[in-house]
FIKOLZA-1660 file (N, C-alpha, C; in steps of 0.1 Angstrom, whole numbers, plus 5000, padded with zeros to 4 digits):
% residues 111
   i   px   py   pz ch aa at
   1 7850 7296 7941  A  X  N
   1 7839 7293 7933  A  X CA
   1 7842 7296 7918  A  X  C
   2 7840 7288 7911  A  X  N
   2 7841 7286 7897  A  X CA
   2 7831 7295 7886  A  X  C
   3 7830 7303 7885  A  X  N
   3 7823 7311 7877  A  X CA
   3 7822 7315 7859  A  X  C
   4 7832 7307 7859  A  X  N
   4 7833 7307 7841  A  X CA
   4 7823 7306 7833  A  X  C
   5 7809 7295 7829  A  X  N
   5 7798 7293 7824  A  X CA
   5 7788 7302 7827  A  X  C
   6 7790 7310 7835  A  X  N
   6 7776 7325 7837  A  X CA
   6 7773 7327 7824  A  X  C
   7 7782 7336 7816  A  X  N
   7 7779 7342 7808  A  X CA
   7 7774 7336 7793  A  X  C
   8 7782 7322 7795  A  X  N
   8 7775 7319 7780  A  X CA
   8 7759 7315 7791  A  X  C
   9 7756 7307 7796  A  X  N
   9 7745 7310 7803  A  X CA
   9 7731 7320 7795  A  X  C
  10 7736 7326 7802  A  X  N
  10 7733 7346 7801  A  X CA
  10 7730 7345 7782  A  X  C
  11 7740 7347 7774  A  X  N
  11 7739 7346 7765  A  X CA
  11 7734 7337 7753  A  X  C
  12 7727 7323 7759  A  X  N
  12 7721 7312 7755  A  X CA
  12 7710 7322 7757  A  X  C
  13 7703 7323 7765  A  X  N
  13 7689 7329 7768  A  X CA
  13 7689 7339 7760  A  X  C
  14 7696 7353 7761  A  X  N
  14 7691 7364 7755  A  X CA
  14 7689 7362 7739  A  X  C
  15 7695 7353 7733  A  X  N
  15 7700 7355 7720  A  X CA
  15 7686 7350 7712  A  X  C
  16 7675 7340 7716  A  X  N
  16 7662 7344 7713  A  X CA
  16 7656 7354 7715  A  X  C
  17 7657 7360 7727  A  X  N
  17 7648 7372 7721  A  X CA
  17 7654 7383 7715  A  X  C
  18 7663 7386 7715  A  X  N
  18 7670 7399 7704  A  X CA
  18 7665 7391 7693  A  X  C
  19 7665 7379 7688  A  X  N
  19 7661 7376 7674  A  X CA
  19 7651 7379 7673  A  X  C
  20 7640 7377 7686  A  X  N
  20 7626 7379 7684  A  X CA
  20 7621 7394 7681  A  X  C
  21 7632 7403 7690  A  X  N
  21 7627 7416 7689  A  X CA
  21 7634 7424 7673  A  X  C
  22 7647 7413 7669  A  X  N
  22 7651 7417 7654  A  X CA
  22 7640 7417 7645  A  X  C
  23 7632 7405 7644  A  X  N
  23 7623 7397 7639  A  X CA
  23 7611 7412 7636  A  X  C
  24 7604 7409 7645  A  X  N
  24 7593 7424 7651  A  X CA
  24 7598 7433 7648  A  X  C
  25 7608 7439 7648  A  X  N
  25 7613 7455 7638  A  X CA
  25 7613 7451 7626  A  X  C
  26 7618 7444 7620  A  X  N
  26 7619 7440 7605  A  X CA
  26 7607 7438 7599  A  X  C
  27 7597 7433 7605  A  X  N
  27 7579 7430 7600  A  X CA
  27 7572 7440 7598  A  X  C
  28 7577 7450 7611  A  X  N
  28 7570 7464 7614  A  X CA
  28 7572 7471 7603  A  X  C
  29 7585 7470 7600  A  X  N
  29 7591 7481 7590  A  X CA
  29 7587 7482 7577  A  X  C
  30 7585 7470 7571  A  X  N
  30 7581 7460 7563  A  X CA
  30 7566 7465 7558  A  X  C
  31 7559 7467 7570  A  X  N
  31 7544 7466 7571  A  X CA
  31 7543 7483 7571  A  X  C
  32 7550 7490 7574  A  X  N
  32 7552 7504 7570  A  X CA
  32 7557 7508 7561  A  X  C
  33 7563 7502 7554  A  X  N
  33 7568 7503 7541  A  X CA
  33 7557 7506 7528  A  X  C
  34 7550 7490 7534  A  X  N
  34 7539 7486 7522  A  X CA
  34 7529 7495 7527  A  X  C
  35 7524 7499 7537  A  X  N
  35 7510 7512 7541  A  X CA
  35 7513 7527 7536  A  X  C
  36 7526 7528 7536  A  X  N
  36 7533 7543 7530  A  X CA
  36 7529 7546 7514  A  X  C
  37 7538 7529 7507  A  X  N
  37 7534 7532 7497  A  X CA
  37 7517 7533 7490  A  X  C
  38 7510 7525 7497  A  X  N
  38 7499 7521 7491  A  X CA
  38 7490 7537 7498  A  X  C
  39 7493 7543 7506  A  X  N
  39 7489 7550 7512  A  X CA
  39 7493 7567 7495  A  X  C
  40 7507 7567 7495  A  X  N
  40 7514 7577 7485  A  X CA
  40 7510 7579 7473  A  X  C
  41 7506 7565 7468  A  X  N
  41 7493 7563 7456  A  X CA
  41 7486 7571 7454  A  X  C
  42 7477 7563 7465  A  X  N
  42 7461 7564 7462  A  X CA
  42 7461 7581 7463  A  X  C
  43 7471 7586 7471  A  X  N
  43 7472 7604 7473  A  X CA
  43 7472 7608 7459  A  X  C
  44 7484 7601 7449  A  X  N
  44 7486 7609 7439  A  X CA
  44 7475 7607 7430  A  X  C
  45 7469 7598 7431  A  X  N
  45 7455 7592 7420  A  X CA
  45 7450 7600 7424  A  X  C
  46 7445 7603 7436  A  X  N
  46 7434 7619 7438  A  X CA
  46 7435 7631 7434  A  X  C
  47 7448 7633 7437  A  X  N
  47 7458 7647 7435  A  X CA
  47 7454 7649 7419  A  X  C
  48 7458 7639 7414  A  X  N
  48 7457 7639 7398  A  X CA
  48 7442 7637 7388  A  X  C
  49 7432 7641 7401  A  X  N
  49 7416 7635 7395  A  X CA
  49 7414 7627 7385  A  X  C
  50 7420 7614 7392  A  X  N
  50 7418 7603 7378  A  X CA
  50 7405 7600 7385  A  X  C
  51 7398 7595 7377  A  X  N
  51 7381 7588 7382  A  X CA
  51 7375 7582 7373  A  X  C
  52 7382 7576 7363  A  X  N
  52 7379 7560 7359  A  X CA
  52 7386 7551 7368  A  X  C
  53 7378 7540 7368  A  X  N
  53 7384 7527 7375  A  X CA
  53 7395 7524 7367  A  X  C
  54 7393 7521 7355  A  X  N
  54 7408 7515 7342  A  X CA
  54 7419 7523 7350  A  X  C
  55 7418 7536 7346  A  X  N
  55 7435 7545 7349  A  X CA
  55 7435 7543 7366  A  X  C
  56 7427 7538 7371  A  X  N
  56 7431 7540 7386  A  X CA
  56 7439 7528 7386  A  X  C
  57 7432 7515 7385  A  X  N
  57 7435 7501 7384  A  X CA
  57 7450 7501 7376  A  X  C
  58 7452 7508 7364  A  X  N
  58 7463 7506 7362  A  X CA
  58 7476 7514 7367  A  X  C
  59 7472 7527 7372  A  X  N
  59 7483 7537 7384  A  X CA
  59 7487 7525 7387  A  X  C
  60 7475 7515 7399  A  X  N
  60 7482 7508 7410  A  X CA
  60 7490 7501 7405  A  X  C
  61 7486 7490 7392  A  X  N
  61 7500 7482 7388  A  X CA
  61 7511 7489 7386  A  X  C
  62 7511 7497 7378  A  X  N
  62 7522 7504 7375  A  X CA
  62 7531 7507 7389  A  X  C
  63 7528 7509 7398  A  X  N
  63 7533 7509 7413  A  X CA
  63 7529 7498 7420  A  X  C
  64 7530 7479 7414  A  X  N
  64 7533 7471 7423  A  X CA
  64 7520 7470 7431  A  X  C
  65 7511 7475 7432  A  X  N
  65 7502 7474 7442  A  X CA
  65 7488 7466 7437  A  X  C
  66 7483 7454 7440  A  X  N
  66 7474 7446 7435  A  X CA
  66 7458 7454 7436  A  X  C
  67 7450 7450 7431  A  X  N
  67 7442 7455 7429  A  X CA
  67 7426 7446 7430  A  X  C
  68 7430 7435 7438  A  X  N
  68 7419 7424 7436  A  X CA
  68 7405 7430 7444  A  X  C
  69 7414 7439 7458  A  X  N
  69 7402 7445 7466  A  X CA
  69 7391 7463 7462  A  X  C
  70 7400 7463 7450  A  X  N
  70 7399 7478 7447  A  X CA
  70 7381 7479 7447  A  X  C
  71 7377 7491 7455  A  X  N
  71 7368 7494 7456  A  X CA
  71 7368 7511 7449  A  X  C
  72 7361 7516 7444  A  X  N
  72 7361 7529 7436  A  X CA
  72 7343 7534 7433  A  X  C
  73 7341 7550 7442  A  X  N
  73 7331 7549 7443  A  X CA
  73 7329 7567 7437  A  X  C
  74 7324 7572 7423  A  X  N
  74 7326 7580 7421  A  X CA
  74 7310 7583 7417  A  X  C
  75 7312 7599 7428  A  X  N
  75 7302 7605 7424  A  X CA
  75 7297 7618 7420  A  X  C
  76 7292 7629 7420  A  X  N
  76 7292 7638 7414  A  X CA
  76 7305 7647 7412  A  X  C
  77 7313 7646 7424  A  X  N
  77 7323 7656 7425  A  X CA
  77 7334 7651 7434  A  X  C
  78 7327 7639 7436  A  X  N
  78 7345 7629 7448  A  X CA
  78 7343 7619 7442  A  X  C
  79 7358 7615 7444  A  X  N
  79 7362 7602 7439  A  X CA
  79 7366 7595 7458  A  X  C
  80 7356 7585 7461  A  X  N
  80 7362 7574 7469  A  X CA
  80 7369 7564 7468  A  X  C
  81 7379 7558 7471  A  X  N
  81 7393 7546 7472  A  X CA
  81 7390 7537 7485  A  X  C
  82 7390 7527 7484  A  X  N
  82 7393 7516 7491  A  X CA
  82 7397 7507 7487  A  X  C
  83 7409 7504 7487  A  X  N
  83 7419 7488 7487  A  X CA
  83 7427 7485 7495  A  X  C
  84 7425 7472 7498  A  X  N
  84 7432 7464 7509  A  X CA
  84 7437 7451 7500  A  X  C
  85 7450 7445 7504  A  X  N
  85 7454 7432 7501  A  X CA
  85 7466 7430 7511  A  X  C
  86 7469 7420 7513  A  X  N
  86 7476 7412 7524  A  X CA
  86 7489 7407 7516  A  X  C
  87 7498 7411 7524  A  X  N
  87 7515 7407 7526  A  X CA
  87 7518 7399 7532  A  X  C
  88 7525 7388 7528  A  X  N
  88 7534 7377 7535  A  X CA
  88 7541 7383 7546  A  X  C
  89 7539 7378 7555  A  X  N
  89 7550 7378 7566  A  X CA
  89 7564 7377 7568  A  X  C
  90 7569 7380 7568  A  X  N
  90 7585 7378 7569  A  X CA
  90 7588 7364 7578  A  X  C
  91 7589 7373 7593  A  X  N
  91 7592 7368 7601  A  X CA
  91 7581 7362 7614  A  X  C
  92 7568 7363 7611  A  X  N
  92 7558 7362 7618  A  X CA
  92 7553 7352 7612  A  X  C
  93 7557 7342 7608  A  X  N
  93 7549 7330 7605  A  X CA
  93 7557 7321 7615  A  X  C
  94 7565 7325 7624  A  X  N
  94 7573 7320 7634  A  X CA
  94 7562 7316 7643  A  X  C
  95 7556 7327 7650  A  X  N
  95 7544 7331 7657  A  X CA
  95 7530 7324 7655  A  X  C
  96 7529 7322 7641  A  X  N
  96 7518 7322 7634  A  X CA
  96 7507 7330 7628  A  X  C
  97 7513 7341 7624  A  X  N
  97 7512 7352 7617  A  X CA
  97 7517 7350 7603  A  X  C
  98 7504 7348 7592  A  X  N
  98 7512 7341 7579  A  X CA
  98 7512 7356 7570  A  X  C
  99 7502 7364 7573  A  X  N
  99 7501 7374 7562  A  X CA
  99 7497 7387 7575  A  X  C
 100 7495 7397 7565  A  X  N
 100 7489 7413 7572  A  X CA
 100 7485 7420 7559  A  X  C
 101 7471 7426 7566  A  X  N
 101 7461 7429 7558  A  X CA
 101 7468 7449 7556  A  X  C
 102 7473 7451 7547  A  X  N
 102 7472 7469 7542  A  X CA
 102 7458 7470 7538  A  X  C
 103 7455 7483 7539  A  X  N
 103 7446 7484 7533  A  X CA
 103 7445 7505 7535  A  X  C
 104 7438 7509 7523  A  X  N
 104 7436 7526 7525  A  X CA
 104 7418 7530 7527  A  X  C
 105 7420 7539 7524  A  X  N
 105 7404 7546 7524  A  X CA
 105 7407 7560 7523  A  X  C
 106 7407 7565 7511  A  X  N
 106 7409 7582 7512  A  X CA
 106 7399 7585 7501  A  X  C
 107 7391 7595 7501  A  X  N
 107 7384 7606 7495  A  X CA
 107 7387 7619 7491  A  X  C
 108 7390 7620 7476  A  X  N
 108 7392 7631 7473  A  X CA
 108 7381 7639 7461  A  X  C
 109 7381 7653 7461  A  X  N
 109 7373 7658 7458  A  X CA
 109 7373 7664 7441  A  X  C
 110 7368 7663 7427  A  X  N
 110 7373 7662 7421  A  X CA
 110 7372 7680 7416  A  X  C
 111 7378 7683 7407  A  X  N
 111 7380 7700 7398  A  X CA
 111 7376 7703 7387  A  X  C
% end
């Protein structure tokens, strides 16, 4: 019995999905990348009791981070953050996954 062709076989198949599961680690990472940072921000903006919208809005450029959804809700003694905006996909428009929504929500208390 002739057995030579098994393995490229074998190896024709697998080699889509390791791409697929390359693919899915690299997006994840990607997408944790962008939640960390946008997440490390908004910490230091609080940390730092900024609570104008201007210096908040400009923190975020200054660190890359858009600001179209920025929500900012300051009241006697907290400052509230909500912003969310969406990242191209890498590798998920394969799928049909064209973007992924980040987004934070932290409340800090002001001094």
């Amino acid at each position: 019995m002739n057995k030579k062709g098994q393995t490229l076989i074998l190896f024709v198949i697998l080699i889509p999905i390791l791409l697929g599961v390359a693919a899915f680690v690299i997006d994840t990472g990607y997408i944790v990348c962008k939640t960390t940072k946008l997440k490390e921000v908004t910490k230091n903006i609080l940390d730092m009791n900024i609570s104008t919208i201007d210096d908040i809005k400009k923190n975020y450029e200054e660190n890359g981070i858009p600001v179209d959804n920025l929500d900012v809700l300051v009241s006697d003694n907290e400052v509230h953050i909500e912003n969310e905006y969406f990242i191209d996909s890498i590798f998920g428009s394969v799928i049909g996954i064209d973007e992924y929504k980040i987004k934070v929500d932290m409340t800090g208390i002001l001094e």
